[in-house]
N, C-alpha and C positions, 0 to 999 in steps of 0.2 A: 270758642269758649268751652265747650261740651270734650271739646278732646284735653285741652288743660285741664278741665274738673277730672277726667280719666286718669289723665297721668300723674296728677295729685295725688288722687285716690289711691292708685298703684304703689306710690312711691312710698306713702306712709302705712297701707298693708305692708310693703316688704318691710320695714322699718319696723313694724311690731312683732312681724314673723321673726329676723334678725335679733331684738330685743329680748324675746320668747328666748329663742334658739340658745343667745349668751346667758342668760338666766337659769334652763337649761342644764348647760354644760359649767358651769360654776359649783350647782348643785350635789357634781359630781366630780371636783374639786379641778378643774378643768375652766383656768382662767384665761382670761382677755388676752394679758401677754401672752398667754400658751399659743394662745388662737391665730395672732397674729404672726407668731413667727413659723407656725405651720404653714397659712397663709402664703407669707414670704416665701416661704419652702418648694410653693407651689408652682407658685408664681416664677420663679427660676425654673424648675421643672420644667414648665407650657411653653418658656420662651428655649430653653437647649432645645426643646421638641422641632419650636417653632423653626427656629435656623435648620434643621434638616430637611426640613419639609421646602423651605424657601432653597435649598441647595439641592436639594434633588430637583427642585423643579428648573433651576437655571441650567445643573446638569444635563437632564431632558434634552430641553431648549438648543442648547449647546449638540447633544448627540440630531437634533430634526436640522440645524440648519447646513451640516454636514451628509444632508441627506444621499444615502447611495442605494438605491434603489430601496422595494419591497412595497409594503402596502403601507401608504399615507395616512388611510382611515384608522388603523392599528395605531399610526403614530399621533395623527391628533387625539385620538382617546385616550392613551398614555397620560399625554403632557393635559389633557384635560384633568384627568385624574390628580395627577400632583397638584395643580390648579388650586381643585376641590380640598384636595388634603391639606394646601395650604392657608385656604378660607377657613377652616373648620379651626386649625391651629392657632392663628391670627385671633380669631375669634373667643377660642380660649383663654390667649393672653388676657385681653382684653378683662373679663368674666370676670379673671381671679384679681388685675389691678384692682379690680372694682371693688372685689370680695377685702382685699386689702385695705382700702382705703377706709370704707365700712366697719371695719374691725379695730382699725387705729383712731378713728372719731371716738369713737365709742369709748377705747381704752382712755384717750386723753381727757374727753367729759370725767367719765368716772373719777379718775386719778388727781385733777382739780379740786371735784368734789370734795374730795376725801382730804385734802388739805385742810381743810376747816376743821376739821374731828381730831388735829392735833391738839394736845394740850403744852408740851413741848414746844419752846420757840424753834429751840436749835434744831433739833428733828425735823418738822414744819420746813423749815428752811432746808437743810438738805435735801427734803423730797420737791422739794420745786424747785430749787436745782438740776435734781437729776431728769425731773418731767422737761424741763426746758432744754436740757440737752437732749433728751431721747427724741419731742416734737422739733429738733432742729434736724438730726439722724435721718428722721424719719422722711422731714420735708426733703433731701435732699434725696433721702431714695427715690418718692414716689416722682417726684422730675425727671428720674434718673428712667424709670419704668414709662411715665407718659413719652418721655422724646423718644424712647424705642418704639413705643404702640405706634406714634405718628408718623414712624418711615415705615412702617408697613403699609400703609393704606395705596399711597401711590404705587410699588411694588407691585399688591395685589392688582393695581388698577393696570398695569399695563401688562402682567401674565392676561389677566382677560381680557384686553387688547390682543393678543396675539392670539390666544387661542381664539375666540371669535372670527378674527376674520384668517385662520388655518381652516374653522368648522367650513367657510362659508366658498373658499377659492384651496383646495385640497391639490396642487400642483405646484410647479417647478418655478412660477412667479413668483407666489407667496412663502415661498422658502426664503427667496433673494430678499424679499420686502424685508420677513422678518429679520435677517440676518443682519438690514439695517440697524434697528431696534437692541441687536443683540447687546451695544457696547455697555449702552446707555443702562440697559435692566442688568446688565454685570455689575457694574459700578452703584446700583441704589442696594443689592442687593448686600454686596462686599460692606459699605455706609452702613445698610441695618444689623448684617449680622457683629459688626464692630459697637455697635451702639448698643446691642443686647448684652454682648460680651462685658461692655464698661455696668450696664445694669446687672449682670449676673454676680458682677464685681462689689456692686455695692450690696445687695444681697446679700453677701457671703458675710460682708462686713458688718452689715447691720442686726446679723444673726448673730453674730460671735458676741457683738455687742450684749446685745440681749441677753444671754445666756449667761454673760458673765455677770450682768445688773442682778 
């Protein structure tokens, strides 16, 4: 119970810091929409990031199971490294969906709200049309960004597979072992960076959109 009252607690501090923050940046004529399709902007940014970081690291992978001599320990910290680099990225993605998703509630509260302070039927009706088309836009990116966050995870989970047990059997076995391994992390890896790509895609789209709104 004590950890649920915590992460209550946490969740509606950040929710007022956020609040703050949009309030803010309004002040300084720096609105909602602005926000979000920075945001957005970002958010494609962490994930191109991300695909490198996941490709250098199958590269790696790829150069250790062709191992031809030299020092193993050098190569497991390598592919450890990229590992690392691609937890930190993944992780970013992650962040800024978040930050995204956060920024878009918020713009669609608002933007409802403000339906009511029409006096105009016609008008009234135009803008919740166009809210209903932009929360349809919207829902269809943020699917588009969660199904990519979700094929990273096992990715991640099976580089730290490998690199683990390279840390722990550093010879000429666990080369073959991993090499088994190798088909399978090609192919999840190929899967997400295709699925980042269709999200990068909708991004683009959903900005253009914006901008032109």
């Amino acid at each position: 119970m004590l950890k649920k009252i915590a992460l209550a607690t946490a969740f509606l501090s950040l929710s007022a810091c956020q609040s703050a923050y949009y309030s803010a940046m309004e002040s300084v004529g720096v609105h909602k929409r602005d926000i979000l399709v920075d945001r957005v902007e970002e958010t494609k940014e962490s994930q191109q990031e991300s695909q490198e970081e996941f490709q250098s690291a199958l590269e790696r992978l790829s150069t250790l199971i062709n191992f031809d001599g030299g020092d193993l320990q050098d190569a497991y910290e390598q592919l450890n490294d990229d590992y690392e680099a691609s937890l930190g990225a993944a992780e970013e993605v992650s962040t800024n969906i978040n930050k995204v998703e956060d920024v878009a509630e918020a713009l669609f509260e608002e933007w409802a709200d403000e339906l009511e302070e029409y006096k105009s039927a016609s008008l009234k009706r135009e803008s919740t049309k166009k809210l209903r088309a932009t929360e349809r836009q919207f829902a269809q990116l943020l699917r588009s960004m969660r199904a990519s966050e979700a094929k990273m995870q096992p990715v991640l989970e099976s580089l730290q597979d490998n690199v683990l047990y390279l840390k722990h059997n550093l010879n000429a076995q666990a080369i073959a072992a991993i090499k088994g391994e190798f088909a399978n992390l090609q192919r999840d890896i190929k899967v997400l960076i295709d699925d980042m790509n269709r999200s990068i895609a909708d991004s683009n789209r959903f900005i253009e959109q914006m901008n032109q709104g």
